[in-house]
VOLO-574487 format. One record per residue: residue number from 1; residue in three letters; y, x, z of N, C-alpha, C in turn. Coordinates in nm, 4 decimals, m for minus. Layout:
residues N
+-----+--------+----------+----------+----------+----------+----------+----------+----------+----------+----------+
! num ! residu !   nnorth !    neast !      nup !  canorth !   caeast !     caup !   cnorth !    ceast !      cup !
+-----+--------+----------+----------+----------+----------+----------+----------+----------+----------+----------+
! NUM !    Ala !        Y !        X !        Z !        Y !        X !        Z !        Y !        X !        Z !
...
+-----+--------+----------+----------+----------+----------+----------+----------+----------+----------+----------+
//
This chain:
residues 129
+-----+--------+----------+----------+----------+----------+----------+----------+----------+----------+----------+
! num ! residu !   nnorth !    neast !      nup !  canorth !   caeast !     caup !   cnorth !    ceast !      cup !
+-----+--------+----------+----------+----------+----------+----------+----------+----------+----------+----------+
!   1 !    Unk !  m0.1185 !   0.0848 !   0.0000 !   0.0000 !   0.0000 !   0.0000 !   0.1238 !   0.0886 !   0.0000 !
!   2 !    Unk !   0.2406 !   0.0433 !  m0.0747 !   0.3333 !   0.0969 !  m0.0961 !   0.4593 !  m0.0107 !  m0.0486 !
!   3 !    Unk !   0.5461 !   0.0524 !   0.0522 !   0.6427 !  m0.0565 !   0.0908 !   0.7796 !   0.0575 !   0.0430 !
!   4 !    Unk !   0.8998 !  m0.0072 !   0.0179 !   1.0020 !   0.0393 !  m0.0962 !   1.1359 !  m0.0306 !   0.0142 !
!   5 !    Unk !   1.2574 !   0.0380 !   0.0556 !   1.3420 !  m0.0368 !   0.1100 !   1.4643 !   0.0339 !   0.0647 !
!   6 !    Unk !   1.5636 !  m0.0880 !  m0.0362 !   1.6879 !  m0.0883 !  m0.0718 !   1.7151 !  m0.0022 !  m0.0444 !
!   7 !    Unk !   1.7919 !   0.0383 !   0.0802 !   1.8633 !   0.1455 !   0.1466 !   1.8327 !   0.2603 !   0.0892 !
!   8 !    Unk !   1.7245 !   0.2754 !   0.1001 !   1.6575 !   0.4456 !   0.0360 !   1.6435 !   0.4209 !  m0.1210 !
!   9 !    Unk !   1.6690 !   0.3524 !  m0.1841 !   1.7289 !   0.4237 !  m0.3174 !   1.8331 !   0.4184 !  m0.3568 !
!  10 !    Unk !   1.9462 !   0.3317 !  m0.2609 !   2.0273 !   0.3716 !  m0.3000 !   2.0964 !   0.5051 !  m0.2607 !
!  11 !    Unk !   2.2094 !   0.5225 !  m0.3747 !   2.2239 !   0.6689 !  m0.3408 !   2.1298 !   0.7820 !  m0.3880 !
!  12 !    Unk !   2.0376 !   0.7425 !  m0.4607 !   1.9083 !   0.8086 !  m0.5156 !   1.9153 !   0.8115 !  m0.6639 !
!  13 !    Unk !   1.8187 !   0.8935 !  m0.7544 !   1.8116 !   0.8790 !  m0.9141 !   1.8191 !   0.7154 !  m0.9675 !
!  14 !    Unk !   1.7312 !   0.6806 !  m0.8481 !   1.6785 !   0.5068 !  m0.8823 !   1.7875 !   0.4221 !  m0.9149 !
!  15 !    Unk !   1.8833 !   0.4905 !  m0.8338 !   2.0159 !   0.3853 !  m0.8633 !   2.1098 !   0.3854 !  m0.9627 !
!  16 !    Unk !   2.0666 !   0.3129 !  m1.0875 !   2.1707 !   0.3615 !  m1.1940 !   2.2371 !   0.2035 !  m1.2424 !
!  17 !    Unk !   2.3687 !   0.3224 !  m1.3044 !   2.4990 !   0.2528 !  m1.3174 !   2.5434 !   0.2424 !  m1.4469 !
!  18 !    Unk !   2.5776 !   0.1479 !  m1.4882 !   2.6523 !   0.1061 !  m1.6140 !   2.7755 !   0.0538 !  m1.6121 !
!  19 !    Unk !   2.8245 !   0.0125 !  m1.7026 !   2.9814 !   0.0086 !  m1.6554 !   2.9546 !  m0.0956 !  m1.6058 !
!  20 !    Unk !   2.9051 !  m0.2458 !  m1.6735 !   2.9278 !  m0.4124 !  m1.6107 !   2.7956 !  m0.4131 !  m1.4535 !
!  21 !    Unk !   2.7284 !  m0.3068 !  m1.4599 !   2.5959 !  m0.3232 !  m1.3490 !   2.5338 !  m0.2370 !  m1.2901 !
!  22 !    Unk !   2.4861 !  m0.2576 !  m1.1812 !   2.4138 !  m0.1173 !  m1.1051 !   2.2356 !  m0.1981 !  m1.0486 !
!  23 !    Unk !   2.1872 !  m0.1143 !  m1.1005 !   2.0482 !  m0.1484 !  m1.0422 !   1.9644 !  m0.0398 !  m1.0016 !
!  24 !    Unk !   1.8863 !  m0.1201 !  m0.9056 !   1.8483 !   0.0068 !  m0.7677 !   1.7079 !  m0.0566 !  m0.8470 !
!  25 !    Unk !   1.5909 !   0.0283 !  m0.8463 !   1.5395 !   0.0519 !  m0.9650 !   1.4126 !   0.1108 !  m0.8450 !
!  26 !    Unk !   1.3074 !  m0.0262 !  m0.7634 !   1.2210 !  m0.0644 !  m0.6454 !   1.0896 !  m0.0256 !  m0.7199 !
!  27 !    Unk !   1.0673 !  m0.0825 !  m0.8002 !   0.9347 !  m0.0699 !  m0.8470 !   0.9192 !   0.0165 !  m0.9818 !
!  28 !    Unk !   0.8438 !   0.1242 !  m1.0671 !   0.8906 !   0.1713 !  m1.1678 !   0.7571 !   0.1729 !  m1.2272 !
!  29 !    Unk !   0.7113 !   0.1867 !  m1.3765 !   0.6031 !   0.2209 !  m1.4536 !   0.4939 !   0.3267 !  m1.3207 !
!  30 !    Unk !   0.5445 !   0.3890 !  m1.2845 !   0.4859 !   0.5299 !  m1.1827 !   0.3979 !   0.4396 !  m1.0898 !
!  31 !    Unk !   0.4274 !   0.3257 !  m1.0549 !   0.3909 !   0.2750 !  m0.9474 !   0.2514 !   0.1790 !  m0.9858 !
!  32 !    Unk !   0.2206 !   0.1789 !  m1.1041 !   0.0491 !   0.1096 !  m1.1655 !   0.0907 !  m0.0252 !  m1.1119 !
!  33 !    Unk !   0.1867 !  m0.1287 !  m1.1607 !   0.2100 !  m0.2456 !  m1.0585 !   0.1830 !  m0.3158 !  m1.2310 !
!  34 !    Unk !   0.1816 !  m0.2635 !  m1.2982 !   0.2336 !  m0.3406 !  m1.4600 !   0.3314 !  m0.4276 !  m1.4964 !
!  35 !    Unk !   0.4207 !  m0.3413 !  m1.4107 !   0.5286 !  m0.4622 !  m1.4164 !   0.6747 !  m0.3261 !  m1.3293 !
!  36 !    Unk !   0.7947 !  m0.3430 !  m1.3398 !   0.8860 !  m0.2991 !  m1.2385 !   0.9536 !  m0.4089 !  m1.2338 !
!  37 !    Unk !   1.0184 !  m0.3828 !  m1.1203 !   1.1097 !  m0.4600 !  m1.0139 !   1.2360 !  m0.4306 !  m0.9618 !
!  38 !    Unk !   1.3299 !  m0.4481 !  m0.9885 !   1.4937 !  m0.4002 !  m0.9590 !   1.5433 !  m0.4947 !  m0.8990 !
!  39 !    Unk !   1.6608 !  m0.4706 !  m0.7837 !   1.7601 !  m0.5169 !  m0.7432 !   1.8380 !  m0.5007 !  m0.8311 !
!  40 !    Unk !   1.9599 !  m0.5498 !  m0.9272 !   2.0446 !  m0.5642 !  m1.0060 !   2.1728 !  m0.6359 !  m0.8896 !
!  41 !    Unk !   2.2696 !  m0.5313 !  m0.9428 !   2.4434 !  m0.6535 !  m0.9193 !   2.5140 !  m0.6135 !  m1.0767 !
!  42 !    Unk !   2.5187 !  m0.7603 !  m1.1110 !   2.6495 !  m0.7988 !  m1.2203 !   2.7429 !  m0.7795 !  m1.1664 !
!  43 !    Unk !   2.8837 !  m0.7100 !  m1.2163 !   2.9910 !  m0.6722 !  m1.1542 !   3.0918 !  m0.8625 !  m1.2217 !
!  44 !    Unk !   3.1265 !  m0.8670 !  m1.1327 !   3.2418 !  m1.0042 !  m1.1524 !   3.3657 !  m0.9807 !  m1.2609 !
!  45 !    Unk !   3.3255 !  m1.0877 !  m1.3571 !   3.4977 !  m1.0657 !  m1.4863 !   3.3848 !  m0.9953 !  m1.5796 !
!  46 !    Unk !   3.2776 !  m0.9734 !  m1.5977 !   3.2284 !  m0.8726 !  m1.6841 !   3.1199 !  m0.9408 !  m1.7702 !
!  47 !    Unk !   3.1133 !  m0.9429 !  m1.9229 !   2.9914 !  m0.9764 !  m2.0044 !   2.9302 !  m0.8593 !  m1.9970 !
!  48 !    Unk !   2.7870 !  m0.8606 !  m2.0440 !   2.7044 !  m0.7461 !  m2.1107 !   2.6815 !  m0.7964 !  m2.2247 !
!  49 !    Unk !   2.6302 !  m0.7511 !  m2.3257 !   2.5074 !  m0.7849 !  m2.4384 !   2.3969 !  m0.6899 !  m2.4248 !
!  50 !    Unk !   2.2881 !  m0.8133 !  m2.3994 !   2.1415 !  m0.7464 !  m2.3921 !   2.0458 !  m0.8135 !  m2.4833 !
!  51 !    Unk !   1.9608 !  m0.7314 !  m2.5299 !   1.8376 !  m0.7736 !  m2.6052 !   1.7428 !  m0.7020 !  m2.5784 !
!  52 !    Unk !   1.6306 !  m0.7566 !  m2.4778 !   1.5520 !  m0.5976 !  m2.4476 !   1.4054 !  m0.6459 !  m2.5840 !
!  53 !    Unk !   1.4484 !  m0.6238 !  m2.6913 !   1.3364 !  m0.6322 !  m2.7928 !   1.2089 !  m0.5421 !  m2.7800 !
!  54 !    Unk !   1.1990 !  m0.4716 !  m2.6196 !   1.0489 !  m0.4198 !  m2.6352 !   1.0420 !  m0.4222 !  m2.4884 !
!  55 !    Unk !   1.0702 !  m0.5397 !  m2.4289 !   1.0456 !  m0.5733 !  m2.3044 !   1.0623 !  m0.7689 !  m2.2347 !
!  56 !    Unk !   1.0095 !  m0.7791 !  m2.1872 !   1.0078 !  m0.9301 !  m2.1085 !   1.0487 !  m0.9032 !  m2.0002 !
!  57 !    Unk !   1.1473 !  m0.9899 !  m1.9824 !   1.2346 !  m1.0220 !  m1.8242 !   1.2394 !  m1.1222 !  m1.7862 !
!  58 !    Unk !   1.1692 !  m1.1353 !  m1.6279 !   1.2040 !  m1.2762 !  m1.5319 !   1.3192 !  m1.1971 !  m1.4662 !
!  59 !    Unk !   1.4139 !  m1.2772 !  m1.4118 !   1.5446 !  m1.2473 !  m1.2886 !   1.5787 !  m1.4083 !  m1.2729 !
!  60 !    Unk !   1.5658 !  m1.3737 !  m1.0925 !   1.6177 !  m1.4340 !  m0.9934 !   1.7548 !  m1.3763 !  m0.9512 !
!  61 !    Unk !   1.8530 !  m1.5356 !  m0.9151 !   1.9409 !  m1.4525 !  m0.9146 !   1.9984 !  m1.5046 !  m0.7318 !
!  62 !    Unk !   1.9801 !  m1.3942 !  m0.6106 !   1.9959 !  m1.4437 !  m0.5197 !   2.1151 !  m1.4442 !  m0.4490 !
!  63 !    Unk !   2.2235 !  m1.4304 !  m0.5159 !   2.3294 !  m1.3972 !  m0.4663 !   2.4429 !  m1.4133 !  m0.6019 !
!  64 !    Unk !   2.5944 !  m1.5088 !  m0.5704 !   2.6245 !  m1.4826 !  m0.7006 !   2.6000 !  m1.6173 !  m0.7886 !
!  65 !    Unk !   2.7554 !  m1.6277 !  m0.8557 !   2.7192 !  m1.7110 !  m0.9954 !   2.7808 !  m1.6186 !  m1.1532 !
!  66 !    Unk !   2.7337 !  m1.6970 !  m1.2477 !   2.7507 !  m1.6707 !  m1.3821 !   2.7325 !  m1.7568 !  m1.4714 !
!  67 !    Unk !   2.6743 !  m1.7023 !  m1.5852 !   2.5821 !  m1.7456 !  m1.6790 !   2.4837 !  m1.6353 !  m1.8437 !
!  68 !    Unk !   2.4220 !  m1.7317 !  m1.8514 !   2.3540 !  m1.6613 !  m1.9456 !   2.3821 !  m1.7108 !  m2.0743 !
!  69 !    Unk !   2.3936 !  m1.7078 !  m2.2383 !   2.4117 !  m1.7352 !  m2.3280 !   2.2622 !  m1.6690 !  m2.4581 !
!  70 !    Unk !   2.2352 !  m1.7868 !  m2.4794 !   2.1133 !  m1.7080 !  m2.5573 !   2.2086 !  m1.7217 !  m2.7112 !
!  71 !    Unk !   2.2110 !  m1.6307 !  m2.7973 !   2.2784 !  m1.5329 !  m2.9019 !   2.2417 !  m1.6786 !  m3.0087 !
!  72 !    Unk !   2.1065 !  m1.6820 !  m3.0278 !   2.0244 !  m1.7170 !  m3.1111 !   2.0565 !  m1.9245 !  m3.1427 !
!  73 !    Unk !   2.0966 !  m1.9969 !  m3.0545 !   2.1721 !  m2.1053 !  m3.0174 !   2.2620 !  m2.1106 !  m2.9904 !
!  74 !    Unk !   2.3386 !  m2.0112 !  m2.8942 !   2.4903 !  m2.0640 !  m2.8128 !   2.4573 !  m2.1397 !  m2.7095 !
!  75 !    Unk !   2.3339 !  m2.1539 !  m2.6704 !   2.3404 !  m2.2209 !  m2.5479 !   2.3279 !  m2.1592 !  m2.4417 !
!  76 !    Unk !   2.4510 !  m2.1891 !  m2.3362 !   2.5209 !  m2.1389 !  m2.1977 !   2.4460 !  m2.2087 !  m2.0744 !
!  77 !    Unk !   2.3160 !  m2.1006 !  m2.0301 !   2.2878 !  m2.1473 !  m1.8804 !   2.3477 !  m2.1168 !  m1.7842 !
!  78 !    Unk !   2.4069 !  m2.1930 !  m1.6867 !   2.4715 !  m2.1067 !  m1.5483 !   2.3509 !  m2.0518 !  m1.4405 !
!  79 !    Unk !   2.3995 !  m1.9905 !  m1.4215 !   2.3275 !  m1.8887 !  m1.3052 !   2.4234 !  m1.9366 !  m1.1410 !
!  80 !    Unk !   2.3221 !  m1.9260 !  m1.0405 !   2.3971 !  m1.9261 !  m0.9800 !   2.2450 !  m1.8839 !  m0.8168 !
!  81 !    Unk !   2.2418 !  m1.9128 !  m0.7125 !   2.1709 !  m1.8428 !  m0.6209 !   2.0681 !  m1.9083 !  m0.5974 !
!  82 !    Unk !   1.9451 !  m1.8658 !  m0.6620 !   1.8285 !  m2.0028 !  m0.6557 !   1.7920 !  m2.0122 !  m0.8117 !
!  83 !    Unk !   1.8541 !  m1.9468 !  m0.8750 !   1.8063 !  m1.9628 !  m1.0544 !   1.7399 !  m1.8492 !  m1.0957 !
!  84 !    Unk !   1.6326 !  m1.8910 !  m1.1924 !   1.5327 !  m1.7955 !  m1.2321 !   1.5532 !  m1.8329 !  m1.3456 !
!  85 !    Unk !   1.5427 !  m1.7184 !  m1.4328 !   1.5766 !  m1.7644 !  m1.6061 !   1.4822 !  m1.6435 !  m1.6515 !
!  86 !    Unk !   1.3364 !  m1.6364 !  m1.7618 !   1.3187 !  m1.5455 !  m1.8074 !   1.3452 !  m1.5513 !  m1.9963 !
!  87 !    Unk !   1.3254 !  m1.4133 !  m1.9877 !   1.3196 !  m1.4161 !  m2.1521 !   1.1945 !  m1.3551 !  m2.2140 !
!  88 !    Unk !   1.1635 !  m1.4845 !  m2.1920 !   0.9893 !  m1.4861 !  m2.2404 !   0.9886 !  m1.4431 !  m2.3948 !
!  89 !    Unk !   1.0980 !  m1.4678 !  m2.4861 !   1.0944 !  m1.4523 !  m2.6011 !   1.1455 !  m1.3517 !  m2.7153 !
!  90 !    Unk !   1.2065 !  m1.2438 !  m2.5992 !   1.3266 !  m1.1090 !  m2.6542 !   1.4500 !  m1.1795 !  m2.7146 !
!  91 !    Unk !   1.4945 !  m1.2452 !  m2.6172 !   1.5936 !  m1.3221 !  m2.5880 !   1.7003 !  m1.2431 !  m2.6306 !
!  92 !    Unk !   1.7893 !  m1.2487 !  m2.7221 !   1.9257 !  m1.1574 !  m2.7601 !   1.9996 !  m1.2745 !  m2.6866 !
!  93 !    Unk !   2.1121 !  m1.1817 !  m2.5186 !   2.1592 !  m1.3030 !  m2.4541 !   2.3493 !  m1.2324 !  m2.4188 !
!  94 !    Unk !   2.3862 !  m1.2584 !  m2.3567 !   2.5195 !  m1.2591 !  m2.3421 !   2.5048 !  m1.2747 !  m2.1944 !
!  95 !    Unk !   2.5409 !  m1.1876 !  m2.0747 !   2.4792 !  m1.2231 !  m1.9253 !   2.6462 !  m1.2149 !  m1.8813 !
!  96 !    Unk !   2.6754 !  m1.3163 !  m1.8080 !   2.8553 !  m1.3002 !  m1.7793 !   2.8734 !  m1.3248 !  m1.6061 !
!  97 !    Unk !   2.9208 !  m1.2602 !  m1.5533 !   2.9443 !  m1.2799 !  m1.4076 !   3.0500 !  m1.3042 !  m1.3823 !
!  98 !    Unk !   3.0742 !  m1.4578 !  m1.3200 !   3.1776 !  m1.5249 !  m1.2652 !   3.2184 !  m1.4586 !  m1.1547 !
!  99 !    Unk !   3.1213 !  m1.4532 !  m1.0763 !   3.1526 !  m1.3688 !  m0.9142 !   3.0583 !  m1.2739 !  m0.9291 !
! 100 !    Unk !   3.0530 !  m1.1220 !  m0.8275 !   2.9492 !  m1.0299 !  m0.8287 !   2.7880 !  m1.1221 !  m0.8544 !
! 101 !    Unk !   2.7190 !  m1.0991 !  m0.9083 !   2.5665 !  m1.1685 !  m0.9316 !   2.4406 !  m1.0785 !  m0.8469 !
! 102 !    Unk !   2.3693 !  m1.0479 !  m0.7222 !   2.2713 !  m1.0046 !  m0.7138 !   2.1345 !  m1.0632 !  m0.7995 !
! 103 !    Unk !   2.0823 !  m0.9557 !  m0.8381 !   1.9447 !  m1.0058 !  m0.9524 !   1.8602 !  m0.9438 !  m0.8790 !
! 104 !    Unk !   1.7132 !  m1.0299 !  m0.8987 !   1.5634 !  m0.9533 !  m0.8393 !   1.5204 !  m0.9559 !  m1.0207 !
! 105 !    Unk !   1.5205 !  m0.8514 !  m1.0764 !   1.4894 !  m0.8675 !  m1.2329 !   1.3433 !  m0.7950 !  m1.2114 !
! 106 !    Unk !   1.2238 !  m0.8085 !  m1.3130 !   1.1051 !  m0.7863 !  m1.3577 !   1.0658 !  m0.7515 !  m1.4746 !
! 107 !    Unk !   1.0207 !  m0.6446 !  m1.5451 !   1.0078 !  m0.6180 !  m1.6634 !   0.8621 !  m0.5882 !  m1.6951 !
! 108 !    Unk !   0.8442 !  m0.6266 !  m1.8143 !   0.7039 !  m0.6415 !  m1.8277 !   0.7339 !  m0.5624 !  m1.9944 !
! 109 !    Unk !   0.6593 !  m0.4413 !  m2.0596 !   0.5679 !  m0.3388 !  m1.9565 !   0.7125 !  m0.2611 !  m1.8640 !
! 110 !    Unk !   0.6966 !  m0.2527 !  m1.7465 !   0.7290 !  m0.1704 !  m1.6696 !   0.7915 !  m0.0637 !  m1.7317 !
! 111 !    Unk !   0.9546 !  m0.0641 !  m1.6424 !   1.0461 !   0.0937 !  m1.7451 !   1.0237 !   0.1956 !  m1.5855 !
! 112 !    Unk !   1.0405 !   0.2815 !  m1.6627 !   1.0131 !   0.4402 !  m1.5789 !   1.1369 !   0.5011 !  m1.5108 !
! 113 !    Unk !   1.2114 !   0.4084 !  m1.5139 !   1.3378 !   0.4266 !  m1.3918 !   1.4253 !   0.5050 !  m1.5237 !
! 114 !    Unk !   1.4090 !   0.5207 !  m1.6380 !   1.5290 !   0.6306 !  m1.6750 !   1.6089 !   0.5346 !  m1.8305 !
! 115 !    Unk !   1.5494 !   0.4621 !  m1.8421 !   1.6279 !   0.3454 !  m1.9284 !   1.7622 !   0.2998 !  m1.9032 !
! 116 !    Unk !   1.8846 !   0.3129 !  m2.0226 !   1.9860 !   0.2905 !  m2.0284 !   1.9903 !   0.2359 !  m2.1670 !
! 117 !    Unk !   2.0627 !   0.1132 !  m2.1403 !   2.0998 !   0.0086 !  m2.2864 !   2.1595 !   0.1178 !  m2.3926 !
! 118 !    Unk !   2.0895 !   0.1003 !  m2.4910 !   2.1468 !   0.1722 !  m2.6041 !   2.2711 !   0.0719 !  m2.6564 !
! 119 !    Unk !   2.3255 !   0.1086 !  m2.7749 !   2.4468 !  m0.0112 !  m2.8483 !   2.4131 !  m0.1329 !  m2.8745 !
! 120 !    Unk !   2.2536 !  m0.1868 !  m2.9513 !   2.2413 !  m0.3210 !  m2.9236 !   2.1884 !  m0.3846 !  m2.8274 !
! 121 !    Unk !   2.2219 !  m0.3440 !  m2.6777 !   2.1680 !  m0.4046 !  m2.5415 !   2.0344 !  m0.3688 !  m2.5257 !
! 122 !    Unk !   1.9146 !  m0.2764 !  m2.6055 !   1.8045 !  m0.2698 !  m2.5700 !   1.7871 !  m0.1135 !  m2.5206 !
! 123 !    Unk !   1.6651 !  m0.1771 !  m2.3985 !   1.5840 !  m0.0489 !  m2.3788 !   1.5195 !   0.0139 !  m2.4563 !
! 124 !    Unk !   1.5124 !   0.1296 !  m2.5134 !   1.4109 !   0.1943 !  m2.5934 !   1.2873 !   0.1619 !  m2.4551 !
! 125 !    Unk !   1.1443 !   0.2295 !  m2.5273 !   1.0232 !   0.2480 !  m2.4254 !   1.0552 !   0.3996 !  m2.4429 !
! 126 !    Unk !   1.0464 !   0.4233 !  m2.3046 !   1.0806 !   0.5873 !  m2.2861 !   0.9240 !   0.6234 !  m2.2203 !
! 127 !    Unk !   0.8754 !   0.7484 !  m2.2587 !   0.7796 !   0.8140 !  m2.2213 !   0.8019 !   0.9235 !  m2.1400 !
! 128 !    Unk !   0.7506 !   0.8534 !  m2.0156 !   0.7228 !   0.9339 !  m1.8864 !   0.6482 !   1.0847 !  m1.8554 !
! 129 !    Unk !   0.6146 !   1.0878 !  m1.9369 !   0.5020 !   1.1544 !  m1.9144 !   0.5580 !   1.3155 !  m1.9648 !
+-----+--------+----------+----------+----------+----------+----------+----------+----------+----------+----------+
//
C-alpha cells in the first residue's frame, strides 16, 4: 500500500505549473495504478484550451465554480463543487474558471508526472523510461 499526502508534493517536481493551473501530480504512470490522479486548481478569470487526444479524463470538481465548453457543439457545462464531467470521447473543450476551481482529475493511460500541454491543449504520451 501506498498512501500520498498533498502537502508533500507540494513544493516538489510533482507540482507543476502553467500559466491558467497548477497540479500536484498524487498518483503517476510509476505507481502500476493504470490510471494517475491529480489535485488540479484552475486559476479564476482564466480559459485554457485542452484536447488531451491520447488520453481520457474524469475530474471532480471539489472546490470552485466555472465551466466547461465542448469545441465540437458549443455546449457550456457549469462546473461547480459536486460536478464530475469526463471526456470519455477526446473531448476538444474550453475549461473557464469563474472563481479558483479545485479538480480531483484522472487520466487514463496514466501520465508520468512530466506532461505539459503542447499548443493544441494536448499531452503528448511521454516515455518514462
Amino acid at each position: 500500500m501506498k498512501t500520498v499526502r498533498l502537502e508533500d508534493v507540494i513544493g516538489t517536481e510533482h507540482e507543476v505549473k502553467g500559466e491558467n493551473w497548477t497540479s500536484r501530480r498524487l498518483l503517476l504512470k510509476q505507481d502500476n495504478m493504470g490510471f494517475s490522479m491529480h489535485d488540479t486548481v484552475i486559476k479564476a478569470g482564466t480559459e485554457t484550451h485542452i484536447w488531451y487526444q491520447n488520453h481520457l479524463e474524469a475530474v471532480y470538481c471539489i472546490e470552485g465554480e466555472g465551466e466547461v465548453e465542448t469545441i465540437s457543439d458549443g455546449k457550456v457545462h457549469p462546473i461547480k463543487a459536486g460536478t464530475v464531467y469526463s471526456l470519455d470521447e477526446h473531448d476538444e473543450h474550453l475549461l473557464r474558471g469563474t472563481t479558483d476551481m479545485r479538480m480531483v482529475c484522472v487520466f487514463n493511460p496514466p501520465l508520468t508526472g512530466k506532461e505539459i500541454h503542447d499548443e493544441n491543449g494536448v499531452y503528448p504520451i511521454v516515455d518514462d523510461e
